[in-house]
C-alpha positions in Angstrom: -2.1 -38.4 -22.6 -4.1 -38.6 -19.7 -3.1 -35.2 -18.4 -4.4 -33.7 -21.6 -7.8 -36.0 -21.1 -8.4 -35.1 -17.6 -8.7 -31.2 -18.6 -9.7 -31.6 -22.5 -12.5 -33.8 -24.2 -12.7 -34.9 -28.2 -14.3 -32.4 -30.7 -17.5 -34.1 -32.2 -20.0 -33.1 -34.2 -22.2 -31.5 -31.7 -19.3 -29.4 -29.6 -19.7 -26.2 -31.7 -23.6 -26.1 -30.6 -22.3 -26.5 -26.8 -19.5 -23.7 -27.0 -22.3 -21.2 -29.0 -24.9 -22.0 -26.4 -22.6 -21.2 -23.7 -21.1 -18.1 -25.7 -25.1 -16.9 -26.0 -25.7 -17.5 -22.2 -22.9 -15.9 -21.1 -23.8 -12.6 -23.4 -27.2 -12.9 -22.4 -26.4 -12.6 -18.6 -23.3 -10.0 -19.1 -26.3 -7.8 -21.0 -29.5 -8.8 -20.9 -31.9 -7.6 -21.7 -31.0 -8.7 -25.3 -32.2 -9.0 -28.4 -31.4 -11.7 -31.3 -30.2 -9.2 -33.8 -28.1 -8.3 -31.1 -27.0 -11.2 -30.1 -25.8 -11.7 -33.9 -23.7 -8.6 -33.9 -22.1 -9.6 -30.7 -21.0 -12.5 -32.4 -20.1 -12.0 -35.6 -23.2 -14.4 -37.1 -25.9 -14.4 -39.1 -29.5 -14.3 -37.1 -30.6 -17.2 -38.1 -27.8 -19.3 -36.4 -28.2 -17.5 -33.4 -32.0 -18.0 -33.5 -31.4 -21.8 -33.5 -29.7 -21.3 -30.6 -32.1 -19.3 -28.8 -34.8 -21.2 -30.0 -32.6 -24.2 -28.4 -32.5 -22.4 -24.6 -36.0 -21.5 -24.8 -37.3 -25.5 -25.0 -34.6 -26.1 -22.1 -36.3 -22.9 -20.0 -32.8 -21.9 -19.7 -33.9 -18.4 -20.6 -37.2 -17.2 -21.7 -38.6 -14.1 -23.9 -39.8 -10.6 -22.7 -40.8 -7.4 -23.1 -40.6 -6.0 -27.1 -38.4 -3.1 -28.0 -38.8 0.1 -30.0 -37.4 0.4 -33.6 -37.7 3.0 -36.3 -38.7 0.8 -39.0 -39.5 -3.1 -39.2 -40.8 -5.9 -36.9 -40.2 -5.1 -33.0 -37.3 -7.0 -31.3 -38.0 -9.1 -28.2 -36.0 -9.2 -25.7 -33.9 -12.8 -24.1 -33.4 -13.0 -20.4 -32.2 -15.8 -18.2 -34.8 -16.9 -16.5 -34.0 -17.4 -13.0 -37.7 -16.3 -12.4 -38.9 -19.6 -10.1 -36.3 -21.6 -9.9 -32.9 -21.4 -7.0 -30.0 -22.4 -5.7 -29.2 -23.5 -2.0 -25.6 -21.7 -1.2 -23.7 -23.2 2.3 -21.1 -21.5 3.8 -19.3 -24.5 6.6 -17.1 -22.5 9.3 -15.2 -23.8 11.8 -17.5 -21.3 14.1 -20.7 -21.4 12.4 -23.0 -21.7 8.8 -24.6 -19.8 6.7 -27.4 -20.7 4.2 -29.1 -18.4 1.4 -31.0 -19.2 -1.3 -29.6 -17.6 -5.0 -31.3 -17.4 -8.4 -29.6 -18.6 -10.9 -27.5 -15.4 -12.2 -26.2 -15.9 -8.5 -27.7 -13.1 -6.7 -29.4 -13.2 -3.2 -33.2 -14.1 -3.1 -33.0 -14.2 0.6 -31.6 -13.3 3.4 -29.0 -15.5 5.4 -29.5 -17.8 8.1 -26.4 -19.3 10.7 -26.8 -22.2 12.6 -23.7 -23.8 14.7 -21.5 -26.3 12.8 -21.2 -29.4 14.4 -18.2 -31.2 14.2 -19.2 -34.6 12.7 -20.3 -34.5 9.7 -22.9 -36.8 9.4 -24.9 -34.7 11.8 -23.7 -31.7 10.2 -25.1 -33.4 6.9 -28.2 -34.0 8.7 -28.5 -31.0 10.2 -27.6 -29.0 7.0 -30.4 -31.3 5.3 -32.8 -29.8 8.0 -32.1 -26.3 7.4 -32.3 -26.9 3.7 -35.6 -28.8 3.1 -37.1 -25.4 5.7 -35.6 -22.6 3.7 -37.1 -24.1 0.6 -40.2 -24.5 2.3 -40.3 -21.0 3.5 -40.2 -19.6 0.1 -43.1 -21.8 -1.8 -42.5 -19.1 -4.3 -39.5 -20.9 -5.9 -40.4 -23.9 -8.3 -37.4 -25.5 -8.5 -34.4 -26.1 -6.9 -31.2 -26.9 -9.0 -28.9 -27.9 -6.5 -27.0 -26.8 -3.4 -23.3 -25.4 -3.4 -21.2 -25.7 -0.2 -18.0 -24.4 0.6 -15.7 -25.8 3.5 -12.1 -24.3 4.8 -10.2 -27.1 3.8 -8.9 -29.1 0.6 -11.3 -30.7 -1.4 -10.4 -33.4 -4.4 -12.5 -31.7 -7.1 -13.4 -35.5 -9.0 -15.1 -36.9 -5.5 -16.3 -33.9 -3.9 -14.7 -35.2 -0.6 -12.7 -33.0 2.1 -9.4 -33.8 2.1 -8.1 -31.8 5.3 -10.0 -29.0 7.3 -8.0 -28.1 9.8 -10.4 -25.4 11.2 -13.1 -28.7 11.9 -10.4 -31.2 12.6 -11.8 -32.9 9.1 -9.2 -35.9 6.8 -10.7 -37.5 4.0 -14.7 -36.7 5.0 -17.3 -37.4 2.5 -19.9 -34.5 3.4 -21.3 -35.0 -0.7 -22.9 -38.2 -0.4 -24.9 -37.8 2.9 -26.4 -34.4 2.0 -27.7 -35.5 -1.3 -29.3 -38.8 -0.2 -30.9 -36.3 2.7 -31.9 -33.6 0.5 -32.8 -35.1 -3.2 -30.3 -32.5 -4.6 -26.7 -32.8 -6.6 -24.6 -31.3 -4.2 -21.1 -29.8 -5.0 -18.3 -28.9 -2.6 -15.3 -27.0 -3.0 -12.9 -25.1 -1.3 -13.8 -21.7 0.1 -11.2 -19.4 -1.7 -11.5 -21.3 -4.7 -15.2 -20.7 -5.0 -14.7 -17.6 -3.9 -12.2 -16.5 -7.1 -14.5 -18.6 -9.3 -17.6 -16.6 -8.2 -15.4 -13.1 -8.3 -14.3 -14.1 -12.0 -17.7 -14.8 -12.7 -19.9 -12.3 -11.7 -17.7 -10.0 -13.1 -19.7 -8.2 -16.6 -17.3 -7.5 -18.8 -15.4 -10.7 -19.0 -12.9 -8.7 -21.0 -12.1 -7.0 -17.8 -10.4 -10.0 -16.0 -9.1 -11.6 -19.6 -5.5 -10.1 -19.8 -4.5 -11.4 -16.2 -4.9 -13.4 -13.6 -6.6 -13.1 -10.0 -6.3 -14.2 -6.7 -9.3 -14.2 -3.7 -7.9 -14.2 -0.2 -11.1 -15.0 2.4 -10.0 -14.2 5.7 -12.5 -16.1 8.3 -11.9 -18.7 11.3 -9.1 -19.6 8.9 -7.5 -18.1 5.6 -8.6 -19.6 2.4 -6.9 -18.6 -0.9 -8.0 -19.3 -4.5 -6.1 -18.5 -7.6 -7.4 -18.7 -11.5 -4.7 -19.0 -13.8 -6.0 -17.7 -17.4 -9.5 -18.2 -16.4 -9.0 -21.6 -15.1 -9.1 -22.4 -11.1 -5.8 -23.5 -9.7 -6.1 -27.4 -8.1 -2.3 -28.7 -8.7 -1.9 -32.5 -8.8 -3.1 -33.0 -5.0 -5.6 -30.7 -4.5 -3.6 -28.4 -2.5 -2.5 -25.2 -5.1 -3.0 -21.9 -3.1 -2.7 -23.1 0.1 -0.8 -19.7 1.2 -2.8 -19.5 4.5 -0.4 -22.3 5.3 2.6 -21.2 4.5 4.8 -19.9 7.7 5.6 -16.1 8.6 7.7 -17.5 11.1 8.8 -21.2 12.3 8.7 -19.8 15.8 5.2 -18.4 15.6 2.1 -19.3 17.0 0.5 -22.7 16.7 -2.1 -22.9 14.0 -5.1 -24.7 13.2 -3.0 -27.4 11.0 -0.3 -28.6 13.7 2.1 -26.2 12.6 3.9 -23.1 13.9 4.0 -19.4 12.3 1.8 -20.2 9.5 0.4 -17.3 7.7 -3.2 -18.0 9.2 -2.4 -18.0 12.3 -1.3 -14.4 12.5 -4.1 -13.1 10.3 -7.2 -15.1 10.8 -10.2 -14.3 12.9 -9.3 -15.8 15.7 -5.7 -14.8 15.7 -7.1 -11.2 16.0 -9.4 -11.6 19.0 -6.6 -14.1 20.6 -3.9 -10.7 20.1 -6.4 -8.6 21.7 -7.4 -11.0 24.7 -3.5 -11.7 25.2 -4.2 -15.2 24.9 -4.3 -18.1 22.2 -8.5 -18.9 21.8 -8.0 -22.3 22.6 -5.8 -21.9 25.6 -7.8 -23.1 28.6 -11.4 -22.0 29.5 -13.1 -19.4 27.3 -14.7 -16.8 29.5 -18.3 -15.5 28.7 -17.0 -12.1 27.1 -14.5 -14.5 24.8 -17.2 -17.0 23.7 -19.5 -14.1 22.5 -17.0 -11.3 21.3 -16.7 -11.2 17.6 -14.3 -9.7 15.1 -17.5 -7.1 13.9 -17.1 -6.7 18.1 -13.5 -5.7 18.0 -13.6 -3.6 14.8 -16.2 -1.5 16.8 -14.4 -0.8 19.4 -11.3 0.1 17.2 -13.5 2.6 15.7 -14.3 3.8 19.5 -10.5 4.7 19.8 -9.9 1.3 21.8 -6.3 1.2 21.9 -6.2 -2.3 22.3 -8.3 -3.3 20.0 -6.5 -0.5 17.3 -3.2 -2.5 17.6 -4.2 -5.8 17.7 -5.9 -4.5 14.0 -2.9 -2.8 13.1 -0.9 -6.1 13.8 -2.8 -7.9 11.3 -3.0 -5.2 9.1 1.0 -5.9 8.8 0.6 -10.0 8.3 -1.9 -9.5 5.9 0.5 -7.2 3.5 3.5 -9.6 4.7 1.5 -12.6 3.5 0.5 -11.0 0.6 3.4 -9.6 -0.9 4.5 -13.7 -0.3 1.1 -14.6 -2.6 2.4 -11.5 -5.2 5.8 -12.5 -5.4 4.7 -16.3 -6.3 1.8 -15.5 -8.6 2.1 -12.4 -9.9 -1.6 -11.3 -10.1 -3.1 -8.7 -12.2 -5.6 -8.6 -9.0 -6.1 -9.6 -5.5 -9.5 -9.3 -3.6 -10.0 -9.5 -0.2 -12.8 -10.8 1.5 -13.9 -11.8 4.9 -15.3 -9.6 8.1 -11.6 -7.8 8.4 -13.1 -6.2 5.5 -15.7 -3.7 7.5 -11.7 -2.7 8.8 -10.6 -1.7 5.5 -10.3 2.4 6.1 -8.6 1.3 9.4 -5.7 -0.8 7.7 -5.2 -0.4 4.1 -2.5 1.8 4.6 -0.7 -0.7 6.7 -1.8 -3.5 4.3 -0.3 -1.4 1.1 3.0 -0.4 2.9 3.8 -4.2 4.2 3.2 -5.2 0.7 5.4 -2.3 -0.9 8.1 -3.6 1.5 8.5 -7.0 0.8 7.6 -7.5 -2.7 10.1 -7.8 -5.3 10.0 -4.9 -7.8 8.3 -1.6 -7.1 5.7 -2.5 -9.8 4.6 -5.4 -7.9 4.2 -3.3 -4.4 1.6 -1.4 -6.7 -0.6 -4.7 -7.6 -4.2 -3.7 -7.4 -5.5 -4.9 -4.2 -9.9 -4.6 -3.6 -11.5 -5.4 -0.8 -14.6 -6.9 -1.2 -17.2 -6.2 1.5 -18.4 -8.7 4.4 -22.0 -7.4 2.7 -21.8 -9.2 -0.6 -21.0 -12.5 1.0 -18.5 -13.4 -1.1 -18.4 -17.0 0.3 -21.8 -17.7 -0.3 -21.7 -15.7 -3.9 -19.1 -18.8 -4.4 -21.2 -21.6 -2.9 -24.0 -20.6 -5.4 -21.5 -20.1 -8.6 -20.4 -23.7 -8.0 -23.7 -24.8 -9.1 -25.0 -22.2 -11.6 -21.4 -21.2 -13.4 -20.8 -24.1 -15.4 -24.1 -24.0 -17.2 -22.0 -21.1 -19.2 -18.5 -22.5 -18.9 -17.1 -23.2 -22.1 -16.3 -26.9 -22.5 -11.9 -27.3 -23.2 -11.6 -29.1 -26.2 -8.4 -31.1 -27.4 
């Protein structure tokens, strides 16, 4: 019983005006602009109904009412859009190496551009910090209203009912409450969540046709200063009982391999991550002894570059996680299955350089010869696919339909 009241809630009177408001909203930002007549024929209603509805979202100012369309006969429709027009959300991506902030309108999309700052380890002055950076982005851009909340993703496990971090390896995080500090700062519900989760959520999402994603299931792999995976299930974001499902980036290629952020040896991030690529190139683990000046400045976007310059060094140290990606992956394919995986993260900007080594790692250690063919997309370093996810943590459930038992 209380499995089945964690993920469902009681029908009542008003839950069919809920799941048609979020059934409108989510047809209104697949298509908009939209008419009501349209609307109607989407659904399979009368007008009226659907004009209640509308009528509904407009006192809310969850959308509002534009320009009038051309007909050949009878009154002009006016068209619905979501109005994202003056209001935003504050997106956070937390790295082990740095963060980035944007600021996103409500259907998600970019208003400006992104700003880093360095992450500092404890996170009440990150909190503090963060709070900072916040309060002057909003401040820079006088043109938005309203502010509906700021969405943060971290590389570690977070318990979705508290909002708190329950291990970051990357920041050397147990059990941190970054939630309650940032919203007492800023004024502002805050929600957390795990960086591949929020990344599949936001990729699921943002997607138009929902119908596209509805006959399987997906997996987001974000390759950073870590490896963060996320995994919806039939539409719904995989958690298991402790907060850990998906954890793949932790998962070992090798007992014997190379120490990773987490304590242990060979895991799947630390062949594939960031910092496991510069450390191949440099011949040396990152964190073993003093980091010369080149080192401390010398970025994956750095090494990619020079790859493209016919470095040889920096081509194999590439092609060697070119071949622990697809290793890892055909792992992730062979457990789950997916009718999709995207890939995400600066390796990305790479993706002409390895995707033939990715596909053929894959095709070797997957199961059946239909599953070496899964559809793998990469999705480019340019859509910010973290910070996409930060913002969909605030602004997706507004049009998530609620589970009812």
């Amino acid at each position: 019983m209380s499995r089945t009241s964690s993920k469902f809630r009681v029908a009542t009177r008003g839950t069919p005006r809920e799941i048609n408001r979020s059934i409108v909203l989510n047809l209104l930002r697949a298509n908009q602009p939209i008419s009501r007549a349209d609307l109607a024929r989407m659904m399979g209603v009368r007008r009226g109904a659907v004009s209640l509805i509308v009528n509904d979202l407009l006192r809310d100012g969850l959308i509002f009412e534009g320009a009038t369309g051309e007909t050949v006969r009878g009154r002009k429709p006016t068209f619905l859009y979501i109005d994202s027009r003056r209001r935003a959300v504050v997106a956070a991506d937390v790295r082990a190496s740095e963060t980035f902030l944007m600021l996103a309108d409500l259907l998600g999309n970019p208003i400006t551009g992104v700003v880093g700052m360095p992450t500092a380890r404890d996170p009440r002055e990150l909190a503090k910090t963060l709070a900072k950076r916040i309060k002057r982005l909003l401040s820079d851009h006088p043109e938005v209203d309203a502010c509906d909340g700021v969405g943060v993703v971290v590389p570690g496990m977070v318990e979705h009912s508290t909002f708190r971090v329950l291990h970051a390896p990357t920041l050397g995080w147990r059990n941190v409450d970054l939630r309650e500090p940032l919203a007492a700062a800023t004024g502002l519900p805050v929600h957390i969540e795990n960086s591949g989760r929020a990344c599949a959520l936001a990729q699921a999402w943002a997607m138009r046709d929902a119908s596209a994603e509805a006959s399987g299931d997906l997996v987001f792999v974000s390759v950073s200063d870590g490896v963060g995976v996320g995994v919806m299930i039939h539409g719904q974001v995989l958690r298991g009982r402790h907060n850990i499902a998906g954890e793949f980036g932790h998962v070992p290629l090798s007992l014997d391999g190379p120490r990773c952020s987490c304590g242990s040896n060979g895991c799947w991030e630390a062949y594939v991550s960031n910092r496991a690529t510069l450390a191949r190139y440099f011949g040396r683990p990152v964190s073993d002894g003093p980091v010369s000046s080149e080192r401390r400045h010398f970025t994956i976007n750095d090494l990619i570059t020079r790859a493209r310059a016919r470095d040889a060094k920096a081509a194999a140290a590439l092609e060697a996680t070119a071949r622990y990606l697809g290793l890892g992956l055909a792992s992730v394919i062979n457990a789950l299955d997916p009718a999709r995986v995207y890939i995400g993260g600066e390796i990305t900007q790479a993706w002409d350089l390895i995707e033939s080594t990715v596909r053929s790692a894959v095709a070797e250690r997957t199961l059946t010869a239909a599953a070496g063919e899964t559809d793998i997309r990469p999705v480019a370093a340019t859509e910010h696919p973290r910070l996409r996810g930060a913002a969909a943590l605030v602004v997706a459930p507004a049009y998530a339909v609620p589970g009812v038992a």
